[in-house]
N, CA and C of each residue as an Amber inpcrd file, in Angstrom:
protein
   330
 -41.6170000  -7.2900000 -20.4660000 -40.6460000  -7.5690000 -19.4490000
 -41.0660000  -8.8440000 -18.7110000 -40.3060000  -9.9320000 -18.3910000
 -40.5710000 -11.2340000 -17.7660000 -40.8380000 -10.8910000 -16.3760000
 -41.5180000 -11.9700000 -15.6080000 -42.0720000 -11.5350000 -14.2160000
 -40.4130000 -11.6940000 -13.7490000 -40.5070000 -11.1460000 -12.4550000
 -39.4650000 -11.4250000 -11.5230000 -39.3550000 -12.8220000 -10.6730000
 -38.3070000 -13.5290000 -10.7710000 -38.3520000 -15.1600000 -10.4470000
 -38.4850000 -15.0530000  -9.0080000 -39.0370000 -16.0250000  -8.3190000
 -39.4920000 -16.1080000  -7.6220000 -38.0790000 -16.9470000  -6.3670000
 -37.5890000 -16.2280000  -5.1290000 -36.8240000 -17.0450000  -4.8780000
 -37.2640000 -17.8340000  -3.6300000 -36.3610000 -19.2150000  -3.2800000
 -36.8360000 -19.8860000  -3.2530000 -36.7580000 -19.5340000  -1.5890000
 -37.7350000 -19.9510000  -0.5820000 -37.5360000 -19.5090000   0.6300000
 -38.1810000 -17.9620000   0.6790000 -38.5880000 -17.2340000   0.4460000
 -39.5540000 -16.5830000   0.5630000 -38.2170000 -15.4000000   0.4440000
 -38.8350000 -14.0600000   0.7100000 -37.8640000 -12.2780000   0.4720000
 -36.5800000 -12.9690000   1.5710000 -35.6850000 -11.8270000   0.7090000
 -34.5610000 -12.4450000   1.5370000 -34.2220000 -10.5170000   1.7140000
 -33.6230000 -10.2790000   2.8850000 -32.7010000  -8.8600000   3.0620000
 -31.7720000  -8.2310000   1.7770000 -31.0200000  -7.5310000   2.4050000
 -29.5960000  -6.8660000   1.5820000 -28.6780000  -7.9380000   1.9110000
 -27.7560000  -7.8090000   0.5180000 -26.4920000  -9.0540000   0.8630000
 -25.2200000  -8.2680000   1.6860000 -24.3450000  -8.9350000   1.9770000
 -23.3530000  -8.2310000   3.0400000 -22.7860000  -7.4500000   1.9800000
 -22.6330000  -7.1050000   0.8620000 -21.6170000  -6.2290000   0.1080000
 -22.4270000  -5.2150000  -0.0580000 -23.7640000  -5.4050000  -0.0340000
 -24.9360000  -4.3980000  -0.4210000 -24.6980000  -3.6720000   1.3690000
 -24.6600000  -4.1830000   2.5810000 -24.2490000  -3.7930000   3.1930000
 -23.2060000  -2.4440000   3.6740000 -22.5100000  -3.2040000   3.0010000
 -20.8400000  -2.5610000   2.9990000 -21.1280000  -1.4080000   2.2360000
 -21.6080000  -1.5220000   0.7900000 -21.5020000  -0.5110000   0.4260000
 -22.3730000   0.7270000   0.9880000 -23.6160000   0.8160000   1.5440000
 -24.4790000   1.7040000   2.3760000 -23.9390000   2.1490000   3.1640000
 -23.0800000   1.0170000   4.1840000 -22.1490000   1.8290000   5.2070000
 -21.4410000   2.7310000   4.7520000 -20.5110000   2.4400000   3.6090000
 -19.1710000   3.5440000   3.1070000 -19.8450000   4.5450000   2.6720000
 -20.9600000   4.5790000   1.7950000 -21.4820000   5.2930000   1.3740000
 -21.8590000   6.2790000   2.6310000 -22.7790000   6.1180000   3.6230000
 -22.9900000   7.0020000   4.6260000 -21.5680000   7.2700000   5.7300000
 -21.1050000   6.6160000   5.5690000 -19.7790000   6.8140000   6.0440000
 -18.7500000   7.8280000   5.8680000 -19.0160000   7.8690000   4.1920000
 -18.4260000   8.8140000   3.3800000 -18.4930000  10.1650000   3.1200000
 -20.0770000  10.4620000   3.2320000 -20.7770000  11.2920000   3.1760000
 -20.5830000  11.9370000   4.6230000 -20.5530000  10.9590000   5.8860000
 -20.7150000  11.9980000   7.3120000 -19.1540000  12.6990000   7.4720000
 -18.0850000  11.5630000   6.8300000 -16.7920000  11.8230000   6.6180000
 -16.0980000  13.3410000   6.0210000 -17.0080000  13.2870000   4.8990000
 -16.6440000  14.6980000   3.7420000 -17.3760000  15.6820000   4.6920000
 -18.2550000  15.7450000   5.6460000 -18.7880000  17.0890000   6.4470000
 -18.2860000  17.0470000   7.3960000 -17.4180000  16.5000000   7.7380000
 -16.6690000  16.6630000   8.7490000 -15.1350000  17.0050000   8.5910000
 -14.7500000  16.6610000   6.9930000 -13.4180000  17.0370000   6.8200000
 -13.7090000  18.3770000   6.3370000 -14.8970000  19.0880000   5.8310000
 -15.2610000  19.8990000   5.2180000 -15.0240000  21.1490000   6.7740000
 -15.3410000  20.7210000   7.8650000 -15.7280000  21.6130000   8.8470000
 -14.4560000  21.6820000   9.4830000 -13.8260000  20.7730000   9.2890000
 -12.5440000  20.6960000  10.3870000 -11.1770000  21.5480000   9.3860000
 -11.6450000  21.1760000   7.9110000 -10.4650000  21.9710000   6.8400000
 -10.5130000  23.1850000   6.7330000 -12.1830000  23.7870000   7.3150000
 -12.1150000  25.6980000   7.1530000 -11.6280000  25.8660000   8.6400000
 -12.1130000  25.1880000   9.4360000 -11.8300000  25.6710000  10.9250000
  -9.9300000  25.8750000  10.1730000  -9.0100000  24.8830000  10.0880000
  -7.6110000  24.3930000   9.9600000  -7.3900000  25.6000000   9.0440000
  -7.8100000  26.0990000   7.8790000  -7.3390000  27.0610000   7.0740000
  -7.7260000  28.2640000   8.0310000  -8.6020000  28.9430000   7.9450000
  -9.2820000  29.8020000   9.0140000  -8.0710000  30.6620000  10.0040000
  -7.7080000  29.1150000  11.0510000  -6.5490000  29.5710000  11.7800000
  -4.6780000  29.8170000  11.1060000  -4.6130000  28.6400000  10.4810000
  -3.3490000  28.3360000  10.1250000  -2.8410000  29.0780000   8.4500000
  -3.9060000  28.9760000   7.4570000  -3.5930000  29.6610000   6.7080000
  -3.9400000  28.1410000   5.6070000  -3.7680000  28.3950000   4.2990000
  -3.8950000  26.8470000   3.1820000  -2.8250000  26.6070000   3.1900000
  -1.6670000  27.3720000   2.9510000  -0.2720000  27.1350000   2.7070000
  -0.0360000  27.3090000   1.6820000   0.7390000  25.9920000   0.9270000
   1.5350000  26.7230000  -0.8090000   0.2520000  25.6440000  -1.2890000
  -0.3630000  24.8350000  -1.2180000  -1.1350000  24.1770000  -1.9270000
  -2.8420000  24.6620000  -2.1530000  -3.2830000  25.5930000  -1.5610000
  -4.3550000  26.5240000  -2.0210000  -5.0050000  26.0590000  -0.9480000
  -6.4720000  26.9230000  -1.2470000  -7.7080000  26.7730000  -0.3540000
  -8.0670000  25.6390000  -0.6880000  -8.8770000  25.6310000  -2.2480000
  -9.4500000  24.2840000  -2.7470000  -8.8340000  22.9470000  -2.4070000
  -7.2610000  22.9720000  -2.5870000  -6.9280000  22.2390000  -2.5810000
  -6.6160000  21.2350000  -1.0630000  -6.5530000  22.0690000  -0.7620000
  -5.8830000  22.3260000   0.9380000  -7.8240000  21.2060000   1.6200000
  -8.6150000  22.1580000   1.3820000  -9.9940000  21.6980000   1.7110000
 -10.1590000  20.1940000   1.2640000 -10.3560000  20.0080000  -0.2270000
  -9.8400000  18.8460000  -0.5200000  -9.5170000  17.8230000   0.1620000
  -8.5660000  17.6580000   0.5050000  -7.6460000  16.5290000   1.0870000
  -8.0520000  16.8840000   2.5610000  -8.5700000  17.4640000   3.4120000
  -9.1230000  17.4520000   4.3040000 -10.8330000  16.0450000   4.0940000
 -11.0650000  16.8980000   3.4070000 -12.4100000  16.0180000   3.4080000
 -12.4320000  14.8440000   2.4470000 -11.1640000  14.4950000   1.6470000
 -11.3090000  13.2600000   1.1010000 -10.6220000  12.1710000   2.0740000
  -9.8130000  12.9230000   2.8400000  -9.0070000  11.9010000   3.7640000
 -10.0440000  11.3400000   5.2160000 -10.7630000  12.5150000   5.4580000
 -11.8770000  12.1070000   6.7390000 -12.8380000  11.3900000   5.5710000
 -13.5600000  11.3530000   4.4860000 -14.4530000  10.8170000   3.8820000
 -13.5870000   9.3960000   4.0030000 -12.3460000   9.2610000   2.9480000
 -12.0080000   7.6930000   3.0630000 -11.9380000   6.8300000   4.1440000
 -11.8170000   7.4570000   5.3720000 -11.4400000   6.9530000   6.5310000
 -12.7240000   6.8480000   7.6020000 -13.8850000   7.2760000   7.6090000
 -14.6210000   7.1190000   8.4720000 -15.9160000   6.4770000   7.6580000
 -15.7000000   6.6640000   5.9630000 -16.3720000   5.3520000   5.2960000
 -15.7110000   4.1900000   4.9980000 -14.4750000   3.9130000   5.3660000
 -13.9790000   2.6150000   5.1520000 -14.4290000   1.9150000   6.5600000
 -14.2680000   2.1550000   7.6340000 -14.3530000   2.0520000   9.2640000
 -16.6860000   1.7990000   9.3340000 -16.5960000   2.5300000   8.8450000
 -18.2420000   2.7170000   8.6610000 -19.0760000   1.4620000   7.9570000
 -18.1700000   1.3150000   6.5630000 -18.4960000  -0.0710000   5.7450000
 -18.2720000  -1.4300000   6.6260000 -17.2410000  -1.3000000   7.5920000
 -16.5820000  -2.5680000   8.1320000 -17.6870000  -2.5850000   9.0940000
 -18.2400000  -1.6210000  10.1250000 -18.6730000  -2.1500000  11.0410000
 -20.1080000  -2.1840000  10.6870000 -20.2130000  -1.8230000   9.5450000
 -22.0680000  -1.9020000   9.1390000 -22.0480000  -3.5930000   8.8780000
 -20.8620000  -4.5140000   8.3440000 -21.1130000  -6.1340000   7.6990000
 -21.5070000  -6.3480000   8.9640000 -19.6980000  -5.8610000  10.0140000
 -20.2200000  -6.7790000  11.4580000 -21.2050000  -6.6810000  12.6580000
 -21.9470000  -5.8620000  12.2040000 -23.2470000  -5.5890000  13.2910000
 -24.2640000  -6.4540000  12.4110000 -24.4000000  -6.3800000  11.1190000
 -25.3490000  -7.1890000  10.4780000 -25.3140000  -8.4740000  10.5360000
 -24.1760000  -8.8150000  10.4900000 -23.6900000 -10.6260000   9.9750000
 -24.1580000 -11.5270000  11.1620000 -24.8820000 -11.9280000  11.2380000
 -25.5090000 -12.9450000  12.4930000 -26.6170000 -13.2620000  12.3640000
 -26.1410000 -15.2510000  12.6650000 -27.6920000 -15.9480000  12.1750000
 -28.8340000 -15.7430000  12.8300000 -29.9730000 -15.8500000  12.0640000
 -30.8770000 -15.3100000  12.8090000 -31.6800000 -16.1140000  14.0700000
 -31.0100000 -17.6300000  14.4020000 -31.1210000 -18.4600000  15.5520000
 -30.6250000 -17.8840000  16.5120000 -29.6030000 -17.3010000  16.5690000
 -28.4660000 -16.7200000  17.7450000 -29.4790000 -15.5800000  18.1460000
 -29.9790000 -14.6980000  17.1660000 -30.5520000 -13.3410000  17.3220000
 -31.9810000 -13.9030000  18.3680000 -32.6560000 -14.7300000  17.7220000
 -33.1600000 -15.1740000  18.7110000 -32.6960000 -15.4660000  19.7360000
 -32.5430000 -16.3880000  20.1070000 -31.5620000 -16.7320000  21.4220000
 -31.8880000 -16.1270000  22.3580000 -30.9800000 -14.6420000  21.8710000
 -30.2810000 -13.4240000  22.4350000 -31.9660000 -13.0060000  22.6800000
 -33.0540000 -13.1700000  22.2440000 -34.2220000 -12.1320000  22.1630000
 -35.2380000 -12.8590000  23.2870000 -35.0540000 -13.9540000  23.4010000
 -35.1520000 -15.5730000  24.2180000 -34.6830000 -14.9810000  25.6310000
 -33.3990000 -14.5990000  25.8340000 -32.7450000 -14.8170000  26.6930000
 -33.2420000 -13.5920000  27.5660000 -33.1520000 -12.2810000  27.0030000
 -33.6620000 -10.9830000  27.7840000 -35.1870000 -10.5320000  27.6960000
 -36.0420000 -11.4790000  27.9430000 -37.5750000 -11.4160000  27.8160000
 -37.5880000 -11.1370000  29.4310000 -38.6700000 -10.5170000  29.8570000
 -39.0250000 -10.4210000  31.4930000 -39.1080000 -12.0260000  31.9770000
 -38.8170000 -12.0400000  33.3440000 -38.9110000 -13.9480000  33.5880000
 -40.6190000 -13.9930000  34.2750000 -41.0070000 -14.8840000  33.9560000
 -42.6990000 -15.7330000  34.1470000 -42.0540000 -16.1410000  36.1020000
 -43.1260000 -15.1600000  36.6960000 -42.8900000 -16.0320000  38.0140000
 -44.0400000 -16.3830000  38.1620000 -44.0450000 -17.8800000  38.7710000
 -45.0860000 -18.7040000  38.8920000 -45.5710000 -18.7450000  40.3490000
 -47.0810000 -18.9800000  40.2030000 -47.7230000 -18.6880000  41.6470000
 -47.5480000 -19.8110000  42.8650000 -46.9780000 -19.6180000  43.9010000
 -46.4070000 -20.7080000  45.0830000 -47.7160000 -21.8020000  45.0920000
 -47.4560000 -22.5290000  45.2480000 -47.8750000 -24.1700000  45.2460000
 -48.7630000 -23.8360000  47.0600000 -49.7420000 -24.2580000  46.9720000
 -50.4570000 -24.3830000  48.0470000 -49.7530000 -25.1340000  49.1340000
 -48.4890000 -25.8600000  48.8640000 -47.8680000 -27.1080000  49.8980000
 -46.7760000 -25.8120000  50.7330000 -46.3850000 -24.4730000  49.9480000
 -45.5780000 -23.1970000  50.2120000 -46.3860000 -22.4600000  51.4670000
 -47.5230000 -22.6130000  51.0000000 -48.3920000 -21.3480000  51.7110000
 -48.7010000 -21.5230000  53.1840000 -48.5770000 -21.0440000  54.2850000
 -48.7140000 -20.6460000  55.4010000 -50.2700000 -20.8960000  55.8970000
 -50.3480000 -21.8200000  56.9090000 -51.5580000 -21.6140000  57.0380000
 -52.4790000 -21.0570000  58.5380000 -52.5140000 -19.7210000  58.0920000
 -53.0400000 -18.9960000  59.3740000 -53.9380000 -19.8460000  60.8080000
C-alpha cells in the first residue's frame, strides 16, 4: 500500500459536506427517537387508524428524523464555517483586560 501523500500546509479538519453529513446523521438519529416516542404516545391515545401500528409509527419517526436532520445538517456547516482569523479576533477580543499600574506622576503624595 503507498504511503499517504502528504498535504500541503500541515492536517487539515473535516470538509463542510463531511460536516453536513455528521449533523444529519445525528440529527437523524435524535429525530427517529423522538418520532419514535411522540408516535406511541399519538397511537396510545388516538388509536393507528386504517394505516396500522407499524405503519402509522413509521411516518412518525421518518418525518421527525427527516426534519430535525435536515435543520441539524444546516446548522452544523453554519456554526463551523468561519475563518479561523475572525475566530481569533473574537478570542482576542473577550480575554480579561491587562490593567496597568498608575504612573508615579497619578499618585498622591501623603
Amino acid at each position: 500500500m503507498p504511503p499517504v501523500a502528504a498535504v500541503p500546509g500541515g492536517h487539515h479538519g473535516p470538509s463542510n459536506f463531511d460536516k453536513l453529513k455528521m449533523g444529519a446523521m445525528m440529527g437523524g438519529t435524535v429525530g427517529c427517537i423522538i418520532g419514535f416516542i411522540f408516535g406511541t404516545v399519538n397511537i396510545f391515545r388516538y388509536g393507528a387508524g386504517t394505516n396500522g401500528i407499524m405503519r402509522t409509527l413509521g411516518q412518525y419517526m421518518a418525518g421527525s428524523g427527516a426534519t430535525f436532520g435536515f435543520f441539524m445538517g444546516i446548522g452544523s456547516v453554519i456554526r463551523t464555517d468561519a475563518d479561523q482569523h475572525i475566530h481569533d479576533m473574537y478570542m482576542q477580543a473577550q480575554r480579561r483586560p491587562i490593567i496597568w499600574r498608575a504612573q508615579e506622576a497619578w499618585k498622591k503624595n501623603p
